[in-house]
N, C-alpha and C positions, 0 to 999 in steps of 0.2 A: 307068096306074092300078094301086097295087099289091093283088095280091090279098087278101082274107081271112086265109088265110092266116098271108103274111109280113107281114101287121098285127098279129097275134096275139102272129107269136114276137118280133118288135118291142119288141111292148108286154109282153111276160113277161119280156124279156132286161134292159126298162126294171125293170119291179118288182125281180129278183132284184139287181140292181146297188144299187135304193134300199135292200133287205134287209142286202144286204152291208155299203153303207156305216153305215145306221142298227146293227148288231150291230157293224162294227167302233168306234163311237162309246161303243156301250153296255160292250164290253172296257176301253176307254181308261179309261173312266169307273168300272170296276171296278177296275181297278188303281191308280187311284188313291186309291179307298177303301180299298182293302187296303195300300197305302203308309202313308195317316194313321192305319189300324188297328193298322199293326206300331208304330209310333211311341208309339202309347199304352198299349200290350197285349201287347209281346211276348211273351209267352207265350200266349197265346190264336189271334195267327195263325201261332205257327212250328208250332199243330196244323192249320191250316186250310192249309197251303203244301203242295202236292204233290211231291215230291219223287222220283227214282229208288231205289226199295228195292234195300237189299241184303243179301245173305246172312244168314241169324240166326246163322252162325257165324261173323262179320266182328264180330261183338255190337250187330247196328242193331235188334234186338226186344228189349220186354221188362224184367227188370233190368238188363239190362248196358247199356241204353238209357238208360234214368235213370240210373242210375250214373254214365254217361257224361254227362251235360248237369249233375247237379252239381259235377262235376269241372271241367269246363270252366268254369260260373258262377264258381268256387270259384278258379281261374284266372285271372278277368278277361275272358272271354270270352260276351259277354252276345249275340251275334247270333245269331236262331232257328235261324239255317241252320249253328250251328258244329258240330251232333253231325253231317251230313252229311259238310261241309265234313272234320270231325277223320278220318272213316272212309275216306273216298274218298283226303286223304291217305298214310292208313298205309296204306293197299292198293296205293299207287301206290310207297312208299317197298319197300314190301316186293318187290313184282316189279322195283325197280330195284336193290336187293340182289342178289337171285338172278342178273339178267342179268350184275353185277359178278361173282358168285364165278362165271359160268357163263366171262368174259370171263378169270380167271386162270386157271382152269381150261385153257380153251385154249393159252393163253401158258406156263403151268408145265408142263403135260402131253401141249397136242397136242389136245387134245379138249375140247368146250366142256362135255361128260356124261361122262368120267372118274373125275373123285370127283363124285358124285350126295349123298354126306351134306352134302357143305362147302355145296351149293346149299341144301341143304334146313336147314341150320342157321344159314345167313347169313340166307335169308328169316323163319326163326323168331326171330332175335336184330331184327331191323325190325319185324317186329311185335309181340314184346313190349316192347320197348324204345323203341316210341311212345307206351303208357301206361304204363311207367316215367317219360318223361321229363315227360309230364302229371301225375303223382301230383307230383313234384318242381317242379313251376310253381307246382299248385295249393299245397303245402301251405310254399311259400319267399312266396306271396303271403297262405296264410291267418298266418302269424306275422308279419310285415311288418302286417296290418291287424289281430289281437291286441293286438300289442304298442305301437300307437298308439290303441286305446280308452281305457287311462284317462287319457290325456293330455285328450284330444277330450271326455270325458265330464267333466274339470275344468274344461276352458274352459266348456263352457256351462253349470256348475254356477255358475262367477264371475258369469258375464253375466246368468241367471237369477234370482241373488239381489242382483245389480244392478237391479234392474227389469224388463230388458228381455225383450222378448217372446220365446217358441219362435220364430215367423218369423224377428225381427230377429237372433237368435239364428242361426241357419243362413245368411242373410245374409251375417253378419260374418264368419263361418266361413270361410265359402266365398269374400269379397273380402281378406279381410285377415290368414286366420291360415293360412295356406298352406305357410308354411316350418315352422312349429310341429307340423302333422297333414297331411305335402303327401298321403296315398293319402286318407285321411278328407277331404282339404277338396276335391279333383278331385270327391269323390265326394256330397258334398255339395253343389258347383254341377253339378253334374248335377242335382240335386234343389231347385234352383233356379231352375234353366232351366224343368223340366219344371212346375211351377209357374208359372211367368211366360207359360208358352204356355197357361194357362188349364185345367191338370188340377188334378184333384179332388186333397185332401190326401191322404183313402183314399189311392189309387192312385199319386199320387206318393212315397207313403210305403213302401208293397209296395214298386216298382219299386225305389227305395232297397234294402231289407232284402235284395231278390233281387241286385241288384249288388254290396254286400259281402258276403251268401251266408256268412258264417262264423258259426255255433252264437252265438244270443243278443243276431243282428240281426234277426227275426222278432218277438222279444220286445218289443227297446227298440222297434221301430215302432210297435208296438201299446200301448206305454207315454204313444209320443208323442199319438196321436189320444185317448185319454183324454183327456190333460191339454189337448186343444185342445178337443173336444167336449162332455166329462163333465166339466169342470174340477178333474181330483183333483190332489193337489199331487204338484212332480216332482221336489224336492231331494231327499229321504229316497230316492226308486226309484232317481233316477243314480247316489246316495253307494252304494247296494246293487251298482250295477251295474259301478261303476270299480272297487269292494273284489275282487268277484268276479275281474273280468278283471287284475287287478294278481295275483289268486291266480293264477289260468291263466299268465300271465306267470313269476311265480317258480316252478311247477312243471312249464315247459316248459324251465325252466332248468335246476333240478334233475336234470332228464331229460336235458339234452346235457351237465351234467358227468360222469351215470354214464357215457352211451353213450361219451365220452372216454376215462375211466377204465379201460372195455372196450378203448378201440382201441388205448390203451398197453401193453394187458398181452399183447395180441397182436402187437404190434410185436415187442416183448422174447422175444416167443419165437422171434418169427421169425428176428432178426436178431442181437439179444445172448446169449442161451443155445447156440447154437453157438459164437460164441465164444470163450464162458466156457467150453465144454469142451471147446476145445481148447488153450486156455491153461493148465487146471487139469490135463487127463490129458493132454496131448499131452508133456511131460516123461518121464511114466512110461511109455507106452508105446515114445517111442524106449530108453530105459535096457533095457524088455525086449527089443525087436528087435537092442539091441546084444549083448546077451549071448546071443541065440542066436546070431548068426553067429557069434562067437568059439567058443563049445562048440562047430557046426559044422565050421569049423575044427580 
C-alpha cells in the first residue's frame, strides 16, 4: 500500500505533466496565430517578434532603424525580420573582413597585429559598404518600378475605359500583361493572391503600396479604395498620375546625362590632358635640355 505521501507527489507529477502538455499545446497554437498574423499584417508582427537587440551603434534604434526598413522595402525586401537579418549580416561581414586583413597581415608581415590601421579600415570599408551596396539595390529597383508606371497606369487606363472593372483590371494585369510590366505585374498578383485568400481591399491595397514603397504608391492606393468604395471617377486621377511619373522619368534622365557629362570631363583630365601636355611641351622642353648640354659643353 503506497503511502500518502508518494500519492500526492504522484498525483502533482500527474498535474504538472497535464500543465506542461496543455501550455505546450496553447504555444503551438500561438505560433500559429502569429504565422497567419504575419501573413496578413506584416508590419504589425515584425513589431510584436522578439528579437536579439543590437548595439544602437550597429544602427538597430531609432532613425537609422527606419531608415533601414525603408531601404530594405525600397529593395524588395518585404520580410519583418530583414532589418535584423540585414544587421547581424554586416556585423558578421565586418568581423570577416578584419580576420581577412588580420590573415595578410600575418602572411605579408609575420604578425596577424602588424599593421593594426589595414584591420581597422578593412572592417570600416564592410561596414560602410554594406549600406552602400543597399542604397544601390534600393534605388537600381526604385527606377526599374518608376520607369514601368506609366506604362502600367496606361494599361489600366485602356481596360478601364473599356468597361472593365478595377478587380478585373488587376486580374488581367497580373495573368496576361506580364512581359509588358514584369516587376508591376509580379507585384500585382501578389495583390491578387492576397485577395483570393479572403483579405480586405483596405489591407490588400496598403500591403501593395508597401511592397512597391517608391514615392506616389501610397497615393495611388488610396486613389484606388475611392473609386472602389466612394465611387469617384479614376481616368482623369491615372492620366494625372502617368503625366507625373512619365515627368520623374524624363527628369531622372536628365540627371544621368549630366552626371555623364561630369564623368567625361573627368576622364579627360585624368587621362587626355596629360597627354596633351606632353605632346604640346614635350618638344620644347627637349630643344631646351639640348641646348644646355651643348653650352655645358
Amino acid at each position: 500500500m503506497p503511502s500518502p505521501f508518494l500519492l500526492a507527489c504522484f498525483l502533482m507529477a500527474l498535474l504538472g505533466l497535464g500543465i506542461a502538455v496543455l501550455g505546450g499545446r496553447m504555444l503551438m497554437a500561438d505560433r500559429r496565430l502569429e504565422a497567419r498574423l504575419s501573413r496578413l499584417a506584416p508590419s504589425t508582427s515584425a513589431q510584436a517578434k522578439t528579437a536579439i537587440r543590437l548595439p544602437t551603434i550597429l544602427g538597430a534604434e531609432g532613425r537609422n532603424r527606419s531608415s533601414l526598413e525603408r531601404q530594405l522595402q525600397l529593395a524588395g525586401y518585404q520580410d519583418p525580420r530583414a532589418v535584423n537579418r540585414f544587421l547581424w549580416l554586416r556585423l558578421a561581414g565586418t568581423i570577416l573582413a578584419a580576420l581577412l586583413a588580420a590573415l595578410l597581415c600575418r602572411i605579408a608581415w609575420g604578425e596577424f597585429l602588424s599593421r593594426p590601421m589595414l584591420i581597422v579600415i578593412a572592417a570600416g570599408l564592410a561596414f560602410v559598404g554594406a549600406r552602400q551596396m543597399l542604397n544601390l539595390l534600393a534605388s537600381g529597383r526604385a527606377r526599374k518600378i518608376t520607369a514601368e508606371f506609366p506604362f502600367l497606369l496606361d494599361l489600366m487606363l485602356m481596360m478601364l475605359e473599356s468597361g472593365v472593372s478595377l478587380d478585373q483590371c488587376f486580374r488581367s494585369i497580373a495573368r496576361d500583361e506580364q512581359v509588358a510590366v514584369p516587376h508591376h505585374g509580379e507585384l500585382i498578383g501578389l495583390l491578387v493572391s492576397d485577395l483570393d485568400r479572403g483579405m480586405r481591399y483596405e489591407l490588400a491595397l496598403d500591403r501593395w503600396a508597401a511592397r512597391v514603397a517608391v514615392s506616389g504608391a501610397k497615393e495611388l492606393a488610396s486613389l484606388f479604395r475611392q473609386a472602389m468604395f466612394q465611387g469617384i471617377e479614376l481616368a482623369p486621377a491615372l492620366r494625372e498620375f502617368a503625366r507625373e511619373f512619365t515627368q520623374r522619368r524624363v527628369a531622372r534622365a536628365r540627371e544621368a546625362m549630366g552626371g555623364i557629362t561630369v564623368r567625361m570631363v573627368v576622364l579627360m583630365i585624368l587621362f587626355f590632358m596629360p597627354a596633351l601636355f606632353i605632346v604640346l611641351g614635350g618638344p620644347p622642353v627637349v630643344a631646351i635640355l639640348d641646348t644646355l648640354r651643348a653650352s655645358a659643353r
